[in-house]
GUZAFI-335994 format. One record per residue (C-alpha): residue number from 0; x, y, z. Coordinates in steps of 0.25 Angstrom, whole numbers, plus 5000, padded with zeros to 4 digits. Example, Ala and Ser with C-alpha at 12.3 -4.5 7.8 and 13.67 -1.06 7.14 Angstrom:
<atoms>
ATOM;0;5049;4982;5031
ATOM;1;5055;4996;5029
</atoms>
This chain:
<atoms>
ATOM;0;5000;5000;5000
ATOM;1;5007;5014;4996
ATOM;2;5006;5026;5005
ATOM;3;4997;5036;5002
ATOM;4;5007;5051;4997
ATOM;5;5002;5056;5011
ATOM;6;5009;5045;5019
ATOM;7;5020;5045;5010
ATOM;8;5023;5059;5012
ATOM;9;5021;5059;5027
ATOM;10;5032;5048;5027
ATOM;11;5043;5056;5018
ATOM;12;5041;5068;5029
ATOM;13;5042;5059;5039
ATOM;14;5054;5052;5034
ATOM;15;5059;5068;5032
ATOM;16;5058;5071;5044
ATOM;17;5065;5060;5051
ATOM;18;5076;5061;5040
ATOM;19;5078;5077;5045
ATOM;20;5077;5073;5060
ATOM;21;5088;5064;5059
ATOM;22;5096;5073;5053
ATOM;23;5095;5086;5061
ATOM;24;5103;5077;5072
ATOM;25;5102;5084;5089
ATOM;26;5099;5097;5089
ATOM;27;5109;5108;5089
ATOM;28;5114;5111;5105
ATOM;29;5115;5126;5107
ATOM;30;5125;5134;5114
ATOM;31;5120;5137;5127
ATOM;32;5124;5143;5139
ATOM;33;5123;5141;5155
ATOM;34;5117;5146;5164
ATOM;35;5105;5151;5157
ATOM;36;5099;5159;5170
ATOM;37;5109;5168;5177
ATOM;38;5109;5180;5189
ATOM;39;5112;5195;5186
ATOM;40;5126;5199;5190
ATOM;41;5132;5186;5194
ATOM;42;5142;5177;5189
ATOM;43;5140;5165;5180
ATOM;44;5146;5154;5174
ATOM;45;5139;5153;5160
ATOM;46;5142;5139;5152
ATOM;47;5141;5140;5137
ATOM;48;5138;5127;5132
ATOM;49;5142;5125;5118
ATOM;50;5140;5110;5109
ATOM;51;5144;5108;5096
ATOM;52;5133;5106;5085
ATOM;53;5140;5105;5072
ATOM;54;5148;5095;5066
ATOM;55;5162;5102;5068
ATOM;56;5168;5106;5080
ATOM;57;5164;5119;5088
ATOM;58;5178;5128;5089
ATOM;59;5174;5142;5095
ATOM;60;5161;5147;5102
ATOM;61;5162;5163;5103
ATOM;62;5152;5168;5114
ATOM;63;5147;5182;5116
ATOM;64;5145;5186;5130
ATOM;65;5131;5193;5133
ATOM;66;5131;5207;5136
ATOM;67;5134;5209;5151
ATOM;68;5140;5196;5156
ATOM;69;5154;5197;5161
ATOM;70;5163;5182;5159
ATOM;71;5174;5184;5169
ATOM;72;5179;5170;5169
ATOM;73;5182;5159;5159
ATOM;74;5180;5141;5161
ATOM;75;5191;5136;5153
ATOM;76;5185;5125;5143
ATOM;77;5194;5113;5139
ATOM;78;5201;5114;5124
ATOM;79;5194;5130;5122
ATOM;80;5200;5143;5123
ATOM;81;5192;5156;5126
ATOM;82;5193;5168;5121
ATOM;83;5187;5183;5128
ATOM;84;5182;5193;5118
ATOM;85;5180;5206;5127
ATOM;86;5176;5220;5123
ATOM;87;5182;5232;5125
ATOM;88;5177;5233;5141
ATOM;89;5184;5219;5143
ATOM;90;5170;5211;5145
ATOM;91;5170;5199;5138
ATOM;92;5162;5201;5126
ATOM;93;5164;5186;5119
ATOM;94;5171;5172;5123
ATOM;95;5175;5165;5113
ATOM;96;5178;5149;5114
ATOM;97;5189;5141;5104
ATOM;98;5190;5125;5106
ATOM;99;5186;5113;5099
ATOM;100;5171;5107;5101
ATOM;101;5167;5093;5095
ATOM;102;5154;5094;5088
ATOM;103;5146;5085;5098
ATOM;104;5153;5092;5110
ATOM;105;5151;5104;5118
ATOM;106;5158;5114;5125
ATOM;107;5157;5122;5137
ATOM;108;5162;5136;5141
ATOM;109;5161;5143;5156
ATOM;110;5163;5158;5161
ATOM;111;5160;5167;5171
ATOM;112;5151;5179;5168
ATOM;113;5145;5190;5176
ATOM;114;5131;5190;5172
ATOM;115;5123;5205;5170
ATOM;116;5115;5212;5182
ATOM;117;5104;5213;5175
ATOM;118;5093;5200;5169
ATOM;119;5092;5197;5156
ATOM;120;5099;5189;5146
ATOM;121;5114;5184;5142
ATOM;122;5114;5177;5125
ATOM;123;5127;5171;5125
ATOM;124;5130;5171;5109
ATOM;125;5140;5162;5103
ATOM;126;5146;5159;5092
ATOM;127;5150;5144;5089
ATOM;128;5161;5141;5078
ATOM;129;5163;5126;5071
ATOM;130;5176;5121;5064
ATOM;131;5169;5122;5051
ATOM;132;5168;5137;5054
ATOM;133;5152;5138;5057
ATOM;134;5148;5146;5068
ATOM;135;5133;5143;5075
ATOM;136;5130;5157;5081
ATOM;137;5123;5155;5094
ATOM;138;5118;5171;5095
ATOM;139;5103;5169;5093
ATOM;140;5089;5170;5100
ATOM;141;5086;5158;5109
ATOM;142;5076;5151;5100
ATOM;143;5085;5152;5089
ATOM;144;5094;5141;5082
ATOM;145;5105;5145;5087
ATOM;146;5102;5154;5101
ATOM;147;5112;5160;5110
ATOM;148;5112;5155;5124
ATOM;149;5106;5164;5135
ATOM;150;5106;5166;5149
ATOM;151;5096;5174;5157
ATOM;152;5100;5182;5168
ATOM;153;5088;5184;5177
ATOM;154;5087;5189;5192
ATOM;155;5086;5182;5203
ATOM;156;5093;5170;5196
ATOM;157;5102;5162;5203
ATOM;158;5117;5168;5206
ATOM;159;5128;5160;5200
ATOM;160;5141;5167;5205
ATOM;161;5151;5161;5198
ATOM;162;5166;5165;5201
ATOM;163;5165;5163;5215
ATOM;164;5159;5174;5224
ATOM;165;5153;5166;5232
ATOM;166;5165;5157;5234
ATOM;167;5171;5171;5238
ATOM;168;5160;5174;5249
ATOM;169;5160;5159;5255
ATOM;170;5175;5161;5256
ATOM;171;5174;5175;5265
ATOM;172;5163;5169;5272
ATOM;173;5173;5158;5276
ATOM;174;5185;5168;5280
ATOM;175;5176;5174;5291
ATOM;176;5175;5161;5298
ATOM;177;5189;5159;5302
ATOM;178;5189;5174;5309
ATOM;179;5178;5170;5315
ATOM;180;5183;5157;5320
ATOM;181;5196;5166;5325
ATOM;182;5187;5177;5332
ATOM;183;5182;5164;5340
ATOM;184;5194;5156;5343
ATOM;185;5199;5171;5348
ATOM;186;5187;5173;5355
ATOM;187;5189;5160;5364
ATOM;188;5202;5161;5366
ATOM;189;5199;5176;5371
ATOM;190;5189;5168;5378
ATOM;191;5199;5159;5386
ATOM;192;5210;5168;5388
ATOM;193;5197;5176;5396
ATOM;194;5197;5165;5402
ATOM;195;5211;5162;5406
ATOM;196;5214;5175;5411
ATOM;197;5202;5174;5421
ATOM;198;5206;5160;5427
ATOM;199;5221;5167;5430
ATOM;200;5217;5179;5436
ATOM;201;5207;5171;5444
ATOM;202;5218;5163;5449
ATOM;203;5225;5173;5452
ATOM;204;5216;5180;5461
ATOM;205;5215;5168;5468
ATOM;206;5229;5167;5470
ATOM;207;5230;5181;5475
ATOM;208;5218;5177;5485
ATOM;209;5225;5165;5490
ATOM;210;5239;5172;5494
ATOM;211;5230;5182;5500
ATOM;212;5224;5175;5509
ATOM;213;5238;5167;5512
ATOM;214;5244;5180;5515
ATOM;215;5233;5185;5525
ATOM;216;5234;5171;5534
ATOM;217;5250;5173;5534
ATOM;218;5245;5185;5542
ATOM;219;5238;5183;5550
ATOM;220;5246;5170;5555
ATOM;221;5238;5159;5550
ATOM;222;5241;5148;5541
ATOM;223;5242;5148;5527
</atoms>
């Protein structure tokens, strides 16, 4: 029994659609950055997060820091070197990333940035370059193809404090104890030398009282 030209064209897109599917492979991972929530004025250890999506190997990632932030210190990443791109006031104005990726690997990269005092929204463009010369362009809108990742500052967020300054205030907070254990260990030994001189001037008034008494029996004859 033949099919019927509907059935038959039904299948064929079927089979079209299949054959496209298999095709297209995973989808393509997107640059991204972490975290995606910050505080106003605090410092942060962003993570960029970058995969190779190509079939050649990633060999620079060129990022563009948002208006605002400041980086201030750098995570060294095994087999890449770094490069700062500042302006004419010494902010840090791009960094720029030079290694070798495999294309079904991924690379991280860490820094320290003071975030802005105000809320509002950090887009951390970059620019990925492959051996064969292409360069993907993650500069656009979030629901784009190929979207530059975006952190949110928002008030009242959680404080991150990265570089160390609560280290700093648990550290002057412990200084203080050992002054205070001194100003005690001081204290009772003041404590005892009180003490001390009060048992020996004690005993001395004794002593006075006795050979007083001795004196006062040798004259009037009696006995001592």
């Amino acid at each position: 029994m033949s099919r019927s030209p509907a059935r038959r064209s039904l299948a064929a897109a079927a089979g079209a659609v299949a054959l496209a599917a298999a095709l297209a492979g995973p989808a393509m991972a997107h640059v991204q950055i972490a975290p995606t929530v910050v505080a106003p004025n605090d410092p942060v250890k962003f993570t960029v997060l970058v995969p190779g999506e190509r079939d050649t190997e990633t060999t620079k990632v060129d990022m563009k820091m948002p208006s605002g932030l400041l980086p201030f210190s750098y995570e060294q990443t095994p087999g890449w070197k770094r490069q700062l791109v500042k302006a004419s006031n010494g902010e840090v104005e791009q960094i720029v990333w030079t290694g070798r990726l495999a294309r079904d690997g991924f690379v991280e990269f860490s820094f320290l940035a003071g975030t802005p005092p105000h809320p509002g929204e950090l887009a951390f463009k970059a620019l990925q370059t492959y051996s064969d010369g292409t360069v993907v362009r993650w500069i656009g809108a979030p629901e784009s193809e190929h979207p530059a990742p975006v952190t949110r500052i928002v008030a009242g967020a959680t404080r991150e404090n990265a570089g160390g300054e609560g280290q700093k205030a648990s550290g002057a907070s412990s200084t203080v104890t050992p002054v205070a254990a001194k100003s005690s260990s001081a204290s009772v030994g003041a404590d005892w030398t009180a003490r001390a001189l009060g048992i020996a001037s004690l005993a001395a008034i004794c002593g006075l009282g006795f050979v007083s008494v001795r004196q006062r029996r040798r004259d009037r004859g009696g006995r001592p």
